[in-house]
Structures are given as structure tokens and as C-alpha cells.
KELO-907062 format. One record per atom (N, C-alpha, C, O): x, y, z. Coordinates in steps of 0.001 Angstrom, whole numbers, plus 500000, padded with zeros to 6 digits. Layout:
N
XYZ/...
END
This chain:
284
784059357683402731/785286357381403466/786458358177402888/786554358555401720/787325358373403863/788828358719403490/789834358175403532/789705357235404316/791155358221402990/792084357303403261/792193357358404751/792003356416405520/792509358537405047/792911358533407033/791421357868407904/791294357755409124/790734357617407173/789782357129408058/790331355832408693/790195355414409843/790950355337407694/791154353639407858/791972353607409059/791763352880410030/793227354716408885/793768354997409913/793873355276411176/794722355079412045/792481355955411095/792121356116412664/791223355051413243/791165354796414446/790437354372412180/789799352875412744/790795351848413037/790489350963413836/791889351853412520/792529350853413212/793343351001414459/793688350037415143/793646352291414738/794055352908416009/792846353542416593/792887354772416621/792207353200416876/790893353141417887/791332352343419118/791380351114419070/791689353114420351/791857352477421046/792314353242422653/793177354119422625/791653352826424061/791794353231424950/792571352945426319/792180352435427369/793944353512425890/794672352697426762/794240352777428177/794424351776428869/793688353829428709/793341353703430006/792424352662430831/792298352634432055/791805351801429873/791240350714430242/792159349867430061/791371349189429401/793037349302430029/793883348135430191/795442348136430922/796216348835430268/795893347684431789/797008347654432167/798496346791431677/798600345931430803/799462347306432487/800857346804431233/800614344932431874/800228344528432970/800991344266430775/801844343207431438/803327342942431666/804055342754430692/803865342916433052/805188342944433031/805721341458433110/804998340528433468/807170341295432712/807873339873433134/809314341040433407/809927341615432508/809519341120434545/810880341688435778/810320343524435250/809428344322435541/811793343420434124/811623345050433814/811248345113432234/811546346125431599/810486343845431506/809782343869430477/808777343908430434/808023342986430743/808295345563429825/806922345611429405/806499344464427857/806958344703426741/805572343279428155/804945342401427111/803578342742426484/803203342438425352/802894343435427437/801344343829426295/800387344693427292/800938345584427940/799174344514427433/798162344920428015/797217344269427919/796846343689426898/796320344276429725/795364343511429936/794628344523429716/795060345659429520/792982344062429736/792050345032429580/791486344549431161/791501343376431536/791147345340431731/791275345177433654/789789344335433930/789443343866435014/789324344301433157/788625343439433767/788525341443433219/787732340563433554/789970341426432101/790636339985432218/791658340216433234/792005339349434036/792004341076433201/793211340934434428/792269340346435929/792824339721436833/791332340572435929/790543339729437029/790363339011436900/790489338391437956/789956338218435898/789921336849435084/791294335974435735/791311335213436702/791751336143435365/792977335320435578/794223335676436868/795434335456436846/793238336395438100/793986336687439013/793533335455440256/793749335621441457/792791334074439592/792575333509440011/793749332534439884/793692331560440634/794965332641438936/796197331988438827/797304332798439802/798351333390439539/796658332571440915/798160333303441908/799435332760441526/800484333365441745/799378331598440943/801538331172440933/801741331875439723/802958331944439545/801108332442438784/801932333035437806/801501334444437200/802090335120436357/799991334759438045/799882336484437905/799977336790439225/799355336110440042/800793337890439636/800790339147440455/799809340297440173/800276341097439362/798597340595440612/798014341956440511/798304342726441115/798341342468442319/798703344199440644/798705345813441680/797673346159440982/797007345539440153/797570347731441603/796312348577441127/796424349112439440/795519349439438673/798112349043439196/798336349759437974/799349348830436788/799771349241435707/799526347623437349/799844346549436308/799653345020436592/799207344777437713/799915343909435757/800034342189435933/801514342108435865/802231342783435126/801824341363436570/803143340752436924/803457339292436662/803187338434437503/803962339038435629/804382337548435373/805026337152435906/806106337730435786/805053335844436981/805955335187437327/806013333771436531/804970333118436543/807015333291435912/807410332514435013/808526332014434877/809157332536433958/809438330616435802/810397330484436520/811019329443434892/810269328784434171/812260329575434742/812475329055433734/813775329362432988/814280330484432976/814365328122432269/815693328929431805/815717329304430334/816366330234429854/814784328312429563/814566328279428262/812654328784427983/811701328606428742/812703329472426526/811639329809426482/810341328751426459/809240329289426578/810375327031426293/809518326481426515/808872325968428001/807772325511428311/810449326358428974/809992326008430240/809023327303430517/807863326956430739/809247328743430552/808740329703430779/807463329775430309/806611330382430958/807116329052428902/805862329629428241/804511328331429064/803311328438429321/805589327146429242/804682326294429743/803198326208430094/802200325803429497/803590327093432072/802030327253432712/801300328425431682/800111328662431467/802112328825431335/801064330550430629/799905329074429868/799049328517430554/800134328775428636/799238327873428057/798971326990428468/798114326350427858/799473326477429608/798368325519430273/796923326171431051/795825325852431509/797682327119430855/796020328330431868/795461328581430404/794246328770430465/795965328646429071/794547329093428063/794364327837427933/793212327942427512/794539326757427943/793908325678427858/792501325064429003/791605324225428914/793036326169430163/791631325961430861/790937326568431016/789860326256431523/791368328108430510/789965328872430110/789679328796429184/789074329826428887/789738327931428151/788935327516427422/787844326455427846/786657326315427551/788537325909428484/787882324530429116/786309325493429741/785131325363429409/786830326234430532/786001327101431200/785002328338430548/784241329017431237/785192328488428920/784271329338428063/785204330597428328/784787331575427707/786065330788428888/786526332480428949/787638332743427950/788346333744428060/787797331872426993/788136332144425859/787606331077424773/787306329950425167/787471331460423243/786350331094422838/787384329397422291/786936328252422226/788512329784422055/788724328804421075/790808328889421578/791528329569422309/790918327994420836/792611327806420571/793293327648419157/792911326728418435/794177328412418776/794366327821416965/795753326583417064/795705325733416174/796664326487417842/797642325836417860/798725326182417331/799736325488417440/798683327782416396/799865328263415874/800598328748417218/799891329163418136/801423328725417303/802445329600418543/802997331072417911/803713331193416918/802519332041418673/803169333289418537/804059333830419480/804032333476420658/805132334968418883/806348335320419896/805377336361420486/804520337088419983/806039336072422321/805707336581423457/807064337459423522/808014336788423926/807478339241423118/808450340139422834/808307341555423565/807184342050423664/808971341944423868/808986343265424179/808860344230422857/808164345195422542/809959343414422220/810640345101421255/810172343635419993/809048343253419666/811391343178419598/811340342318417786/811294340983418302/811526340607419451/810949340295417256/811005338570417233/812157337965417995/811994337042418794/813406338547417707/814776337995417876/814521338435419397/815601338883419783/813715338500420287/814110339159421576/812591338346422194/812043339117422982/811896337180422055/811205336373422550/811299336030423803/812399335779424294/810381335980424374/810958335942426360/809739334346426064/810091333361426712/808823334208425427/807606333022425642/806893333329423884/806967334207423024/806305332174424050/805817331576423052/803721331897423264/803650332294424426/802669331884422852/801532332346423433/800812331604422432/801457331399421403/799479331085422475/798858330546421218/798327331871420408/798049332942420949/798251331628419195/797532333135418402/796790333447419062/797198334248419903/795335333080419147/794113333206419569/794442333716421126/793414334158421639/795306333758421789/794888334289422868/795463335652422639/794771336583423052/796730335979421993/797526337082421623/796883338768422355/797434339568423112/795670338769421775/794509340688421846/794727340086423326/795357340897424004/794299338551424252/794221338984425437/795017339464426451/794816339863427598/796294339276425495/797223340065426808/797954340978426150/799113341193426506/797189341881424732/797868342600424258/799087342727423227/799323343622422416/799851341439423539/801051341386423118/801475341301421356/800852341014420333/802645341652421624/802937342216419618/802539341241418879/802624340100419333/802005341471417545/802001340601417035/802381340844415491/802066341928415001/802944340031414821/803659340326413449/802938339598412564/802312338618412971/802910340044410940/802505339337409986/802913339920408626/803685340872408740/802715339715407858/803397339548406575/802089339681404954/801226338873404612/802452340921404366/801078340829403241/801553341655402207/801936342825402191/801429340680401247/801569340833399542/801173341594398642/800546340887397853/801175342728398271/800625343374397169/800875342580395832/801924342757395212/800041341824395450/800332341229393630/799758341652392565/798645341326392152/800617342498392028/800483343289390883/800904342854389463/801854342145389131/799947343464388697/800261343194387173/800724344344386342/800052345259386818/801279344741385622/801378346070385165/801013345602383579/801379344659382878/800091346763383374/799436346644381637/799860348058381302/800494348979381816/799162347765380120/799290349302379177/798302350243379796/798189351468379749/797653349338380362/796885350726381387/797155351352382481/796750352365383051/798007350455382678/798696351296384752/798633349335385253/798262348274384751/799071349688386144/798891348532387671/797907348049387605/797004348808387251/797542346680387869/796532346043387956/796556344916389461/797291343930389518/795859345219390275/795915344554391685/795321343471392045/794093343462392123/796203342149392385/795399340851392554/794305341278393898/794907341917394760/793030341070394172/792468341056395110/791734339681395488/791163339164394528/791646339038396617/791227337770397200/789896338011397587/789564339190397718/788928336974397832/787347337494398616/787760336456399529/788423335428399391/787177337018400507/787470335332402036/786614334677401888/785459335070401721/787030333382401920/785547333015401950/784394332684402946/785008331982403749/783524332726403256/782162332649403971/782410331785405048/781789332002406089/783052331023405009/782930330121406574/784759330728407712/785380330529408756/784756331087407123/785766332256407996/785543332785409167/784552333513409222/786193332640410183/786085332647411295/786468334812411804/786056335509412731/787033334988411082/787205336238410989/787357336890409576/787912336419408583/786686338165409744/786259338889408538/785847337678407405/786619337359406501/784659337128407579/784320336454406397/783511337515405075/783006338623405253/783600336795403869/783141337521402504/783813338863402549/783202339737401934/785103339287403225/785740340816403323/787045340531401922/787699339519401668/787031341514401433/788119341702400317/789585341502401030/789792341935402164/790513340859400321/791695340736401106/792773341021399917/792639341452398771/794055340537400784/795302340765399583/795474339150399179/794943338141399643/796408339343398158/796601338594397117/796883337201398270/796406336067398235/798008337933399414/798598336540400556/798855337963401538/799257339107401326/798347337135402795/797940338027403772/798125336985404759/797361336056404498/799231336631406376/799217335821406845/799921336642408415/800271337797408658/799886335328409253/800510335891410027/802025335065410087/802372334060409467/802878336000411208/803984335455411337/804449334492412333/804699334971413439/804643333037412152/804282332539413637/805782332394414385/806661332601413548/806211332165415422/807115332157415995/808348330491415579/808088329306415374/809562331237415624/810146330242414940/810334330217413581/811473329964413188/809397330440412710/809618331034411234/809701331857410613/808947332826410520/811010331533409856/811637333142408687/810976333610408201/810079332946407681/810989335346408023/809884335590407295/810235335094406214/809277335339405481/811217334382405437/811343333737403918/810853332625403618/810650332046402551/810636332322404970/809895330904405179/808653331009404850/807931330416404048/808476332050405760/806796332343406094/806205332566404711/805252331957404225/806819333397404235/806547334162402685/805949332909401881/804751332808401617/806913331976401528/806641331164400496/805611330033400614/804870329476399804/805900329873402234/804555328935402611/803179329618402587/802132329019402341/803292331100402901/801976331739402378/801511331818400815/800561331602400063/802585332186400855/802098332448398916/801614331113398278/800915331019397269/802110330086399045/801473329024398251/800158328306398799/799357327722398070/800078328394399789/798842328155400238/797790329580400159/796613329258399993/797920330391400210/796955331026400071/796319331571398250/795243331969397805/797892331251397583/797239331999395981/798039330812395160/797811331001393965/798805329775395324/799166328737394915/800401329253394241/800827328568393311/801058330369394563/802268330900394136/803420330258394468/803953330364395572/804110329150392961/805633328490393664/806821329007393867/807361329786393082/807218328685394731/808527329008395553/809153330112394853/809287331247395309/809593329628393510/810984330553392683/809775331933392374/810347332978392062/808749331992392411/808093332880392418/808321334196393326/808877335294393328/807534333357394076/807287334096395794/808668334165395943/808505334866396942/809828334085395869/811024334512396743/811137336019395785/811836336851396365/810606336474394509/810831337248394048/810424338605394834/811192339565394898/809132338589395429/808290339468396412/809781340315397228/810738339959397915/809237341616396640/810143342563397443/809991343101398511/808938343731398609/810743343100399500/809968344215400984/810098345703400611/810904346534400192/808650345520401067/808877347405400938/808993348471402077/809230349678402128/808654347235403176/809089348428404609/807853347565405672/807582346364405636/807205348720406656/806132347370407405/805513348887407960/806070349883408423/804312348601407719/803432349526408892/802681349088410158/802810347923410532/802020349815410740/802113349198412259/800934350190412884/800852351416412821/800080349251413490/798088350044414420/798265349674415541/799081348780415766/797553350260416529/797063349863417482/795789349670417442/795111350674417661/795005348289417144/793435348277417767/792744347873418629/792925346709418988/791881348540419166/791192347939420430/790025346595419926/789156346994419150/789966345363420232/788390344978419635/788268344311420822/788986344438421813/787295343572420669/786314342860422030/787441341879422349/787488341806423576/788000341405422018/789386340383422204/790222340680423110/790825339917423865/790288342569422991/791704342967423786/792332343671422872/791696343944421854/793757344150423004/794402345061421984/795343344418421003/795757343273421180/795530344828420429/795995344530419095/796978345200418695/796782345782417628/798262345373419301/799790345950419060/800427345277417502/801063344224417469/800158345985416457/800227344823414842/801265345276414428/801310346473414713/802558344791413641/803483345448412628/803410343999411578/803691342810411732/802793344961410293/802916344246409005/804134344651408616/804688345740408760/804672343153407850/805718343311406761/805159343393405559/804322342522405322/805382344228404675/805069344456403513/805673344461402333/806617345230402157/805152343438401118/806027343268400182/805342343925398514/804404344695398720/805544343807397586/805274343904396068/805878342836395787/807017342458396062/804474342044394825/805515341017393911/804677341208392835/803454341073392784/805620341604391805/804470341563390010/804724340466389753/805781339896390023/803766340001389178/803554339188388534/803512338757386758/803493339691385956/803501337520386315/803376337511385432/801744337948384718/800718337632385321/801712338474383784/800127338446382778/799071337466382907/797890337675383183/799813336066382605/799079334799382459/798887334349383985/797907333624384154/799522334598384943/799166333976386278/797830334319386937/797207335374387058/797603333034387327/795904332930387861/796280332286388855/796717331135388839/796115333085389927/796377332557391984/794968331428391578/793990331472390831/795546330485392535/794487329421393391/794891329021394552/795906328365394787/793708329605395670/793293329050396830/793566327935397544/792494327402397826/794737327157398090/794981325983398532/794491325681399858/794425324483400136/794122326542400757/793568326151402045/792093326715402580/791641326649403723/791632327153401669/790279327137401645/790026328366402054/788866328728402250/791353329391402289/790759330888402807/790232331777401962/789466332588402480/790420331866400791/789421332620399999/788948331854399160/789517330827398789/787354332427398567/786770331860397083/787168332393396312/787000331616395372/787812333566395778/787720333648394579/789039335537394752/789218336324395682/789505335473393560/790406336352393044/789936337149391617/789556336744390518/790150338418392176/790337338981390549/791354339852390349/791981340114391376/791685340333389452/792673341457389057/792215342625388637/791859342855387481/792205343533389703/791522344913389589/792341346278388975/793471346455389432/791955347018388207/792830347957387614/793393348550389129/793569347780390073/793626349889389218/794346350147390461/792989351218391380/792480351356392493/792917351858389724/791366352780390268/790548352356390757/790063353046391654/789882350933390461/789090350443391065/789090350343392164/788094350526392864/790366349986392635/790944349631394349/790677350950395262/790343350921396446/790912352223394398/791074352929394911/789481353733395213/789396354437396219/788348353590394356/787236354157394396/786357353093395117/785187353263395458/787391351539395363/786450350743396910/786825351180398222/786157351018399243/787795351672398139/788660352124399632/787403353404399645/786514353482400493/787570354199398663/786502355448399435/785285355343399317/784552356099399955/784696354235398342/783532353721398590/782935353391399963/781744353701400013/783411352860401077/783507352284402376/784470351126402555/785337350711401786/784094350693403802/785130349507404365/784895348183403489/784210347528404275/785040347398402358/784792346414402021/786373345808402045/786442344897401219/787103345933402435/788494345458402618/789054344785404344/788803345539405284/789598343756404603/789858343667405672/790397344843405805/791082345454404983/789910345314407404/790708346377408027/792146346404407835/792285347022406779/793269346087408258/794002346012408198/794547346096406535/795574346756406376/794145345691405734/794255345242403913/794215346784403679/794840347279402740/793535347477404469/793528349283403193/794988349660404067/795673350259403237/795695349585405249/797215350323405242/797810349994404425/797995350758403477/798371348702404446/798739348405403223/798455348440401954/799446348151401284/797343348714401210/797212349094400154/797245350594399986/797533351024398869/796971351482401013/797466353002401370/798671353446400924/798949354441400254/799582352294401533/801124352238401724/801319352221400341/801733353171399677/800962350948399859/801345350900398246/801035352062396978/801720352324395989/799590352693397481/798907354071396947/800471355150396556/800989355681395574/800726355006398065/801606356279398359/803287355669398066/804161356289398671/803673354681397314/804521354572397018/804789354466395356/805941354497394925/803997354379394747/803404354144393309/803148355289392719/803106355413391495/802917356399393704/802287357426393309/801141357887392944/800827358968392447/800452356841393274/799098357131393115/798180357865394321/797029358283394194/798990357900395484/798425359232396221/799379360411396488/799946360293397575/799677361400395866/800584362157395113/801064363302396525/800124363825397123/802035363527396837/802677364971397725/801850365735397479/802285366720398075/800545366172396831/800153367480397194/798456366903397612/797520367665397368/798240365795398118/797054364805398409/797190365626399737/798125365705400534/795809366278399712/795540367015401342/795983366041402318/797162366255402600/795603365274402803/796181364206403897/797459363803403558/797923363068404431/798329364028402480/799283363198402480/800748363129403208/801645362364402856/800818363940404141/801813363844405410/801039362980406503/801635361962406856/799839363223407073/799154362346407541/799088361014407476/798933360194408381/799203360891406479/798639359341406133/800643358761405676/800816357547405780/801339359220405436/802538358819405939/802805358616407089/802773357419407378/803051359255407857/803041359438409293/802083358241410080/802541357276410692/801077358471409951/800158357618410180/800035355920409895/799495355165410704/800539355541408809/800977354291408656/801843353714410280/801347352814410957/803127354404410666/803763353752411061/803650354627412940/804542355371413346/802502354311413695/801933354892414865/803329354156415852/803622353018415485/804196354746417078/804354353908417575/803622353070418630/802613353531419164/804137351741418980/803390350775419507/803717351323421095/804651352097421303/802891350858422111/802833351384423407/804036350480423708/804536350472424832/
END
């Protein structure tokens, strides 16, 4: 593997199979055309043409608007045409969070394309040897990417909550990191894929932080998403990335990102305009 590999696996993706979803003169995501048939059995709130979906969604506030949308994933679920529901609510946006037109459950999100935001931790130690990188294992009954290497806190962003919010409630449920801690976590900027998977597309912008840590700190697992943590020198991290994929997909940009800010993938790294560039693709 290469670093840009990761890059182009996560932008794998064919827009010509899926069409826009509009609400008036807001483009919100993309169907893949053959859910857009799926759900052209909801005449009061999809419009089909040959070359987009048309939301109609009568409403003054965003809970009246988001209403019927999730009352229809609630019955294709009912109906098997979607597998499941998580109950987190994600922003339904054109452009940023602050510009929410509807609310969508996660789990349906890839099916209509639409943005989706999240938030992931680089936790570092620094020794006399260089950087040392907290890494997470998921654990096995994981509904996505199970037994895959992850970051230290890796979450999504749900609608309605700060990312300062978000931050600290991740850090502590996922590595048991308290508050006065986790507010320390610095942003370092956000990168951003397009992926296609069997779900639908996947329009992603991570926020991305660094937080060092202390020597003596040992993360623990509060919600059961990973088994187990270690603290990897930096090389190591770096000879699993080209080893192959053992990292959530998404987990090597960001650790790319961090590569190339640390200096550990250096200005004269053959790919290394590429793989700058490449971090931050724009979103359709």
C-alpha cells in the first residue's frame, strides 16, 4: 500500500449513478437511482424527474419539515428496505451545520447522500524516542468495521451538539478521558472523502484534533466500542498504514494528516503535494 492509496479508496465513487436531492434551490445529497425508485412510492414528499428528487417538505421549523422524511425511514424499515435505525439525529445541510434545513436519522444518512460530520482524536505521547500514538481495536460485535484499528476517540457529530460538547462526551466514553482533559485537544483543521458503499454515498468532513497526553494515562473503553488500546511508537503506525488496510478507512486520512503535519511525511515525499491536496477533495 501507499499513503494515496487510502485516498483514492475513500473517494471511490460514481456520481453518474446517483441523482441530486433537491429542497427549492438546495442541493442536500444524492440518491443512487435505483432508491430513488424506492421511495417514489411517497408521492406527498418525493417529486421524481429523469435527472433529480425533489423534496417537498411543508413547514416552518426544522422539526415540522423533518417530520414525514422519518416517518417514511421508519417504514422502510418496517418494510426491510433499510436494515436498521440508530436514533442519533443528523443535520440535513447544504453547505455547514449552522445552515440545517432537517434533521435525518444516522443510519439512513449514505441513503440520500447527505453531509455528514464527525470529529477524531489523534492521542499522542511524546518520549525520548519521538511520538508515541494511542491506537483503539473495535471490538468484535461492532456493527461496522469490527476488530479494525481505530483512533484514540473517533465519533460522529450529531445534530444540535457543539463540537465542544461532542468532544468531551466522546473522549469520555470512548477512552474514559475527563473533561479538563479533553477540552485540552487542539483542532488541527478537518479533511473531507467522498465514498461510494452499498449504503449510498458518503459526502464526510472530519474535524480533527491532537491531544498529548500525559505518560501515565491509560484510556478505558466506557461504551463497549473498543477492546483494547495500545500506544504505538509512530513508525509502527506508519509501517501498518503501508503494510495494508488494518485501520478504519477513514482512521489512515487522518493519521496521513497528522504524518504530514509532524513531519513525518516530509516536502520532498514523492506523493507529498498529492496527498495534501488530496486530504481535503471538494464535496459535490
Amino acid at each position: 500500500m501507499r499513503y494515496r492509496d487510502y485516498i483514492e479508496q475513500c473517494n471511490r465513487h460514481e456520481l453518474a449513478d446517483f441523482v441530486p436531492l433537491m429542497y427549492g434551490e438546495h442541493k442536500l445529497g444524492y440518491l443512487r437511482k435505483s432508491f430513488a425508485e424506492t421511495i417514489s412510492a411517497w408521492e406527498a414528499l418525493f417529486t421524481l424527474t429523469p435527472d433529480r428528487v425533489e423534496l417537498t417538505a411543508r413547514g416552518d421549523g426544522i422539526d415540522d419539515r423533518s417530520r414525514p422524511w422519518n416517518r417514511m425511514l421508519r417504514e422502510l424499515v418496517e418494510q426491510g428496505a433499510l436494515g436498521y435505525l440508530t436514533g442519533e439525529p443528523y443535520p440535513v445541510t447544504p453547505a455547514g451545520r449552522d445552515q440545517t434545513l432537517f434533521v435525518i436519522d444516522r443510519a439512513a444518512a449514505p441513503l440520500f447522500g447527505v453531509r455528514a460530520f464527525g470529529q477524531h482524536i489523534n492521542g499522542f505521547v511524546r518520549t525520548a524516542d519521538g511520538l508515541r500514538l494511542w491506537v483503539g481495536k473495535r471490538a468484535a460485535d461492532r456493527r461496522n468495521f469490527p476488530g479494525k484499528l481505530d483512533h484514540l476517540v473517533a465519533g460522529g457529530l450529531p445534530y444540535a451538539v457543539s463540537l465542544a460538547a461532542n468532544l468531551v462526551k466522546e473522549c469520555w466514553e470512548e477512552a474514559g478521558i475527563p473533561a479538563e482533559l479533553a477540552r485540552c485537544a487542539m483542532p488541527t483543521g478537518a479533511v473531507t472523502y467522498v465514498a461510494e458503499s452499498s449504503r449510498g454515498l458518503k459526502p464526510d468532513t472530519l474535524y480533527c484534533y491532537d491531544l498529548e497526553l500525559p505518560a501515565d494515562f491509560q484510556p478505558r473503553c466506557t461504551d463497549g466500542e473498543v477492546e483494547a488500546f495500545e500506544l504505538w511508537p509512530i513508525e509502527k503506525v506508519m509501517e501498518t498504514l503501508l503494510a495494508g488496510p488494518s485501520f478504519k478507512l477513514n482512521c489512515n486520512l487522518v493519521i496521513i494528516d497528522f504524518l504530514i503535519r509532524h513531519g513525518y511525511i516530509a516536502p520532498d515525499h514523492e506523493d507529498y503535494l498529492y496527498l495534501v491536496n488530496g486530504l481535503h477533495p471538494a464535496l459535490p
